[in-house]
C-alpha positions as CSV (number, residue, x, y, z in Angstrom):
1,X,-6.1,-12.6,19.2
2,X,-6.4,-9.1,20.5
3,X,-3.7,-6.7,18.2
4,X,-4.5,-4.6,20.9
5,X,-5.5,-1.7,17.9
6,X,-8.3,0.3,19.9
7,X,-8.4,3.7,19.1
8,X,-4.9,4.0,17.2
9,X,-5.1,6.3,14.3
10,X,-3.9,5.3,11.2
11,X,-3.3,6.9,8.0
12,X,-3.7,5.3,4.8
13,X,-2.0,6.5,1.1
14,X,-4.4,5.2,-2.0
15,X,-7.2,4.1,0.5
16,X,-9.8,4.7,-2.2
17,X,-9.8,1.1,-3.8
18,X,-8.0,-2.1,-3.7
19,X,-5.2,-3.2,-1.1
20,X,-5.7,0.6,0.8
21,X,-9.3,0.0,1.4
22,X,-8.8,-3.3,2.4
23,X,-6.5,-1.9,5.2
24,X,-9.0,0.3,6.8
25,X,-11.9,-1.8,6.9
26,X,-9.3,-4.3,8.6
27,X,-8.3,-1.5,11.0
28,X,-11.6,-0.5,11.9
29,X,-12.4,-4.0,12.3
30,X,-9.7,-4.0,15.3
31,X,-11.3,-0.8,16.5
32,X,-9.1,1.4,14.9
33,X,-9.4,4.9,13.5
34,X,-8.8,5.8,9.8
35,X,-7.6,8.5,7.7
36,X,-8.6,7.3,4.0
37,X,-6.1,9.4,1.8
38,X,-6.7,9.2,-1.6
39,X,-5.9,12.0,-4.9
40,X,-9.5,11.2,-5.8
41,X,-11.4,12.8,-3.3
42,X,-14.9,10.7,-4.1
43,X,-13.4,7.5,-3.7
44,X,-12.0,8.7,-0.1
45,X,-15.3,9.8,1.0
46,X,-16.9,6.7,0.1
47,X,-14.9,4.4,2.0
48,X,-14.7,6.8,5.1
49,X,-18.7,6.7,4.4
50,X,-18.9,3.2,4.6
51,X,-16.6,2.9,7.6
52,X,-19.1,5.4,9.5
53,X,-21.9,3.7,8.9
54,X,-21.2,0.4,9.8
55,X,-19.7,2.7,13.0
56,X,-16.6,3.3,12.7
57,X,-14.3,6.8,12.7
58,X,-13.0,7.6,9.7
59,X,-11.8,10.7,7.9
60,X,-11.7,11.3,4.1
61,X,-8.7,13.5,2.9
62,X,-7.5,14.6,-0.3
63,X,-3.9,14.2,-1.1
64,X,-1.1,14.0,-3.8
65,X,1.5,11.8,-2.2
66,X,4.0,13.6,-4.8
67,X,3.3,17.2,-3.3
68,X,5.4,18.0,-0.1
69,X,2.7,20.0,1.3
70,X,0.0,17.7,0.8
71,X,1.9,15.5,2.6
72,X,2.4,17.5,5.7
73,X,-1.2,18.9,5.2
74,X,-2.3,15.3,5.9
75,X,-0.8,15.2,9.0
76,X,-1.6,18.5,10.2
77,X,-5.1,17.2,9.9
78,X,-4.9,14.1,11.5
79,X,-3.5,15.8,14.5
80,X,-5.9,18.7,14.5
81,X,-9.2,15.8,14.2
82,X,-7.5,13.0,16.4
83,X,-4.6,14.3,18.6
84,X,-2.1,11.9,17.4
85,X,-1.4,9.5,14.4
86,X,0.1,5.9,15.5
87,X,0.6,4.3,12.3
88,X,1.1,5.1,8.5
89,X,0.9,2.9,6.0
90,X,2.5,3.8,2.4
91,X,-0.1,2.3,-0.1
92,X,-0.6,4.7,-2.9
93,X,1.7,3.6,-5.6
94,X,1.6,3.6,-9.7
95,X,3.0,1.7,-12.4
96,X,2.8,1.7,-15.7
97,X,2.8,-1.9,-18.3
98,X,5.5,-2.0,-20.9
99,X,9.1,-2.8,-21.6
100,X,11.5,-0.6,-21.0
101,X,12.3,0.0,-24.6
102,X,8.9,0.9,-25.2
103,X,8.7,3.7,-22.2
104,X,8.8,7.5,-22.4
105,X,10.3,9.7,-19.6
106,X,7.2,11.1,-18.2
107,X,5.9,7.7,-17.4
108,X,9.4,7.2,-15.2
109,X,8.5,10.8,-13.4
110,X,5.4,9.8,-12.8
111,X,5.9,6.3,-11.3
112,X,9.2,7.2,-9.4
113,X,6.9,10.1,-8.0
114,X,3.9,8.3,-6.9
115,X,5.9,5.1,-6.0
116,X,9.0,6.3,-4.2
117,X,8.9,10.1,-3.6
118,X,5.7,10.0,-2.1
119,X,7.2,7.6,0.6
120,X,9.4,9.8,1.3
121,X,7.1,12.8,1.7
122,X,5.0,11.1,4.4
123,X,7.0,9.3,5.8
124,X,9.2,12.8,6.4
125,X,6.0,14.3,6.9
126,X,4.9,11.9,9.8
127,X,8.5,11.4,11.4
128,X,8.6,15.0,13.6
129,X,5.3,13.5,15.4
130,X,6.4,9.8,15.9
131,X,10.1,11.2,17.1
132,X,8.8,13.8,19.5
133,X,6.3,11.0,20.9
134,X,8.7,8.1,20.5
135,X,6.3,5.7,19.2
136,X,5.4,4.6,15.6
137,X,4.2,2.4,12.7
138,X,5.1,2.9,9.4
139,X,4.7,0.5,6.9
140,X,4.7,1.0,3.1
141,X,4.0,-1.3,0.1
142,X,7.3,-2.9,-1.9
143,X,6.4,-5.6,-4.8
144,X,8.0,-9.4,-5.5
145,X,8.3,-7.4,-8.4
146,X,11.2,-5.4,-7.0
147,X,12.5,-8.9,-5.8
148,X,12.7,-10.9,-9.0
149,X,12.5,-7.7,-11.6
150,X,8.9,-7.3,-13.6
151,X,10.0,-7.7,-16.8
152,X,6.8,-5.2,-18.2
153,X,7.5,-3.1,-14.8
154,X,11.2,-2.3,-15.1
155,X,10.4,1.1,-13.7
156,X,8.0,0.6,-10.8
157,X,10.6,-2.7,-9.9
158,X,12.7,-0.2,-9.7
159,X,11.1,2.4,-7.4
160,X,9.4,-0.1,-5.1
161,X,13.2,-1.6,-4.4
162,X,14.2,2.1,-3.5
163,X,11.1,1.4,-1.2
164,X,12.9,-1.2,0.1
165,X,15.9,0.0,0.8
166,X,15.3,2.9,1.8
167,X,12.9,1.2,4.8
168,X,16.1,-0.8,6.2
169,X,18.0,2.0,6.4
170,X,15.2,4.1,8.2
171,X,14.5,1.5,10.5
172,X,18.3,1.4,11.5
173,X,18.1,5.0,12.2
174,X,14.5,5.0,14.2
175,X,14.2,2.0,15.8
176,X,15.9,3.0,18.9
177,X,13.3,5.5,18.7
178,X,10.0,3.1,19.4
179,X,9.5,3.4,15.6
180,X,9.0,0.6,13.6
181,X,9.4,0.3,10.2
182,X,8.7,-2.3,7.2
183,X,7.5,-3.1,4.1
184,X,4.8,-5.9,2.7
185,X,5.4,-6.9,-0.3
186,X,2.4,-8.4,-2.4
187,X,2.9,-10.7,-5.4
188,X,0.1,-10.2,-8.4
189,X,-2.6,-9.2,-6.3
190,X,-6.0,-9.6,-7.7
191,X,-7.2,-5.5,-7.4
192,X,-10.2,-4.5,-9.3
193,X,-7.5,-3.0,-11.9
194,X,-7.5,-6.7,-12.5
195,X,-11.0,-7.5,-12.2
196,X,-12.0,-4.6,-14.3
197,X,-9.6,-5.9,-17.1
198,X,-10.9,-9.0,-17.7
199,X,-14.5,-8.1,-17.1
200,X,-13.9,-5.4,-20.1
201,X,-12.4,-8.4,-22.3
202,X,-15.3,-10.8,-21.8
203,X,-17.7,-7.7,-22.5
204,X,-16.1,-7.3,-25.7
205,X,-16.7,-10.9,-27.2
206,X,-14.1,-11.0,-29.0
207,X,-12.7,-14.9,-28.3
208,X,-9.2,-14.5,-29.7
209,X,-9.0,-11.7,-27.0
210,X,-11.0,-14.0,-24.3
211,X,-8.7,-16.6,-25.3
212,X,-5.5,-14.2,-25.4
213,X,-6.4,-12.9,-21.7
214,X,-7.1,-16.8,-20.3
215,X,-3.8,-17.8,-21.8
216,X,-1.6,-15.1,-20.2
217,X,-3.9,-15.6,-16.8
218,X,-3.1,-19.7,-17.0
219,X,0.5,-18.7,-17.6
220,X,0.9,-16.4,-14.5
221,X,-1.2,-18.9,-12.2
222,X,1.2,-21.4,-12.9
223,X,3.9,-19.2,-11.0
224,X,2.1,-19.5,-7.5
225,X,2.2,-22.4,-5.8
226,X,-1.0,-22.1,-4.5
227,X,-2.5,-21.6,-7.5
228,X,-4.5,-18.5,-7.0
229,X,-3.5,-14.9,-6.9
230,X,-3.8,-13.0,-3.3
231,X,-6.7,-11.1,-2.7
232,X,-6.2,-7.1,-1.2
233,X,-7.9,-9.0,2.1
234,X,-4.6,-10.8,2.0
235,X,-2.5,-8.2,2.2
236,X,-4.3,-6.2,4.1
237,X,-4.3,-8.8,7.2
238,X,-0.4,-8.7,7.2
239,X,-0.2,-5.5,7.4
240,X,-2.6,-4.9,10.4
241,X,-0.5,-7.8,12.0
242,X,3.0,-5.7,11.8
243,X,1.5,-2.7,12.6
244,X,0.1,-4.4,15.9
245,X,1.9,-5.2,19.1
246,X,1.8,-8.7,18.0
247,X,4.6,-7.6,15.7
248,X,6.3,-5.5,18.6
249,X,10.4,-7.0,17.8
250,X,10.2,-6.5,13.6
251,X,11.3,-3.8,12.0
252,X,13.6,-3.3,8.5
253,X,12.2,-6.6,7.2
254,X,10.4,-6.8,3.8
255,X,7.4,-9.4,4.2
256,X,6.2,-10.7,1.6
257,X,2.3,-11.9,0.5
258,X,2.4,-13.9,-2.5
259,X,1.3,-17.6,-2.7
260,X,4.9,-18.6,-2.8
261,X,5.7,-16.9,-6.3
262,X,9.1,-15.5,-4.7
263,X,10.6,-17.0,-1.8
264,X,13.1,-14.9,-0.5
């Protein structure tokens, strides 16, 4: 199937690792071009590496998704390297593990900034362009956990359900524009966060720990129907689809990726 992607630019919050490098190597895979936004400048630069040397066109960029002028600085670039940006997805996110009882202020600011304000920033940042040129993509990241409440992520729930909401409304607003916009909405996704976790607990050799950590995993596979947690490939594959043609007649829906764990 042709998602008829050739030479559409896309930019890409948090495309350093996981679910956001995923994206662009599935992007350049449809012939795509990629801006690979990260706050950590390396990580950018190695994926746009990677991506031009298997010969694709990418360009690294460093950017604070909570900083208003980073934000618009990343689309002032995009423009002045590519002419035009097509699609924006909304990946950069954070989220902090504990109850709420447990949680200090600052960690709030910093998810609600990360998580929700920088949606806003881009997507304001972006919206000038896709208006004047009446054509758009933007999808950002929600989380089932927003759905169902995270009972460790009351916060981020939180945030990414402003995510949501706040998507529905902009697609009433836009959409008579050419502009379409959603959200996909991953269950537990299995990022190298993840990987790194329990490849630090086996390290350790500590069994009640290995034991601990195999427990909790058992407990959380049984959730998902299928029986495994989605990889970022997973993700990543939905969200090329809606940005593509293919997907031309949706807009304000939330989508969601997660081996059946909330069906909705």
């Amino acid at each position: 199937m042709d998602l008829k992607l050739k030479d559409k630019v896309v930019v890409i919050t948090g495309a350093g690792q996981g679910i956001g490098k995923a994206t662009a190597l599935t992007f350049v895979e449809e012939g795509a071009r990629v801006v690979i936004a990260d706050v950590d400048q390396q990580r950018a630069k190695r994926v746009a590496d990677e991506i031009q040397g298997s010969g694709g066109t990418a360009l690294a960029l460093k950017i604070d998704v909570t900083k208003w002028e980073d934000a618009h600085g990343m689309v002032k670039s995009t423009i002045e390297q590519f002419g035009q940006l097509d699609i924006l997805v909304n990946n950069a996110g954070l989220w902090r593990t504990n109850r709420f009882a447990e949680s200090q202020r600052d960690d709030w600011n910093a998810e609600i900034s990360v998580t929700y304000l920088g949606v806003l920033n881009c997507t304001r940042a972006v919206l000038d362009h896709m208006l004047s040129r009446q054509a758009g993509v933007i999808i950002s990241l929600g989380s089932d956990a927003a759905r169902v409440g995270g009972v460790v992520q009351p916060v981020y729930s939180g945030a990414k359900g402003a995510v949501i909401s706040f998507t529905k409304a902009l697609a009433k607003d836009v959409s008579r524009y050419g502009i379409r916009v959603n959200v996909v909405s991953p269950g537990a996704t299995n990022v190298e966060r993840r990987v790194e976790e329990e490849a630090r607990v086996r390290a350790e050799g500590d069994l009640a720990k290995i034991k601990a950590y195999e427990d909790r995993m058992a407990k959380l596979l049984r959730a998902y129907p299928t029986g495994r947690l989605a990889s970022p490939q997973d993700i990543a594959n939905m969200i090329v689809f809606l940005a593509s043609e293919r997907a031309d007649d949706v807009t304000g829906q939330t989508i969601s990726v997660n081996g059946g764990y909330c069906m909705i």
